[in-house]
C-alpha positions in Angstrom: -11.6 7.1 2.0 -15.5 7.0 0.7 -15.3 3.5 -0.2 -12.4 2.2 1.8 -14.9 -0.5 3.5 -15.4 -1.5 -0.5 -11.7 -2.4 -1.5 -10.6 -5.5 -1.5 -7.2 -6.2 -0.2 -4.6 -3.8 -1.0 -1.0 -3.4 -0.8 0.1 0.5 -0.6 3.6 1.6 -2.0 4.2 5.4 -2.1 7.7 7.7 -2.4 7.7 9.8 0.3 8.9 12.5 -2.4 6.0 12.3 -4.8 4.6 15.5 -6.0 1.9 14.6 -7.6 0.0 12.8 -5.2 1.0 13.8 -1.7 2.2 10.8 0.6 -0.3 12.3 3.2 -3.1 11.0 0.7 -1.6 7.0 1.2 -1.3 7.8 4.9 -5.1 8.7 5.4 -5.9 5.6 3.4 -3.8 3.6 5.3 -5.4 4.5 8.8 -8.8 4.3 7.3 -7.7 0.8 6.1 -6.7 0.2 9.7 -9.3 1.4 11.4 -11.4 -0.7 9.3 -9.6 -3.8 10.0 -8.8 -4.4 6.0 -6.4 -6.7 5.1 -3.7 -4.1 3.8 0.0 -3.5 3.6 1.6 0.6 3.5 5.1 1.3 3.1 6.8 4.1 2.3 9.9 4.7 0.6 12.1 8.0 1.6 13.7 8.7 -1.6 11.6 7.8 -4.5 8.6 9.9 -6.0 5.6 9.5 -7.6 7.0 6.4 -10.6 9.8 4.3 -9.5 11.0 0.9 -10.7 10.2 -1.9 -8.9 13.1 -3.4 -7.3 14.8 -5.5 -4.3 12.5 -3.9 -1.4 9.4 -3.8 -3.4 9.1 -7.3 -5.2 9.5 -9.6 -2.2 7.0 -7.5 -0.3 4.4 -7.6 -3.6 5.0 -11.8 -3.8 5.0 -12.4 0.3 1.5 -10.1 0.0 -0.2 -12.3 -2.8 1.4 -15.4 -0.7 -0.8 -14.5 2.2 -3.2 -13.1 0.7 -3.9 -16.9 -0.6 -3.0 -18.6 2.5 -6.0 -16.4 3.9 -8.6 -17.6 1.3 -8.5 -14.6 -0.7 
């Protein structure tokens, strides 16, 4: 949250059952990002924890991200 204003655009992918790095932790980031008016993406994902594969919900979302991100000069 220190350096939010530093990042460049980021894309935010978290299991809502990690236990090792609390979801709360992507939430704050997420607002800060917001707040900020970063270009950023958050989603959760209900099931999964801290290392899951990348699959059907998370791959389209990853390539529609870089997409945009280049039709915004990125």
């Amino acid at each position: 949250l220190y350096f939010a204003d530093r990042l460049p655009p980021v894309q935010i992918h978290h299991g809502e059952e990690d236990n090792v790095v609390p979801p709360s932790q992507s939430a704050r980031l997420a607002e800060k990002l917001e707040s900020l008016g970063s270009f950023h993406e958050y989603f959760t994902y209900p099931d999964m924890g801290h290392e899951f594969p990348l699959g059907p919900l998370q791959i389209p979302r990853i390539i529609l991200f870089a997409e945009n991100l280049l039709r915004a000069g990125f």
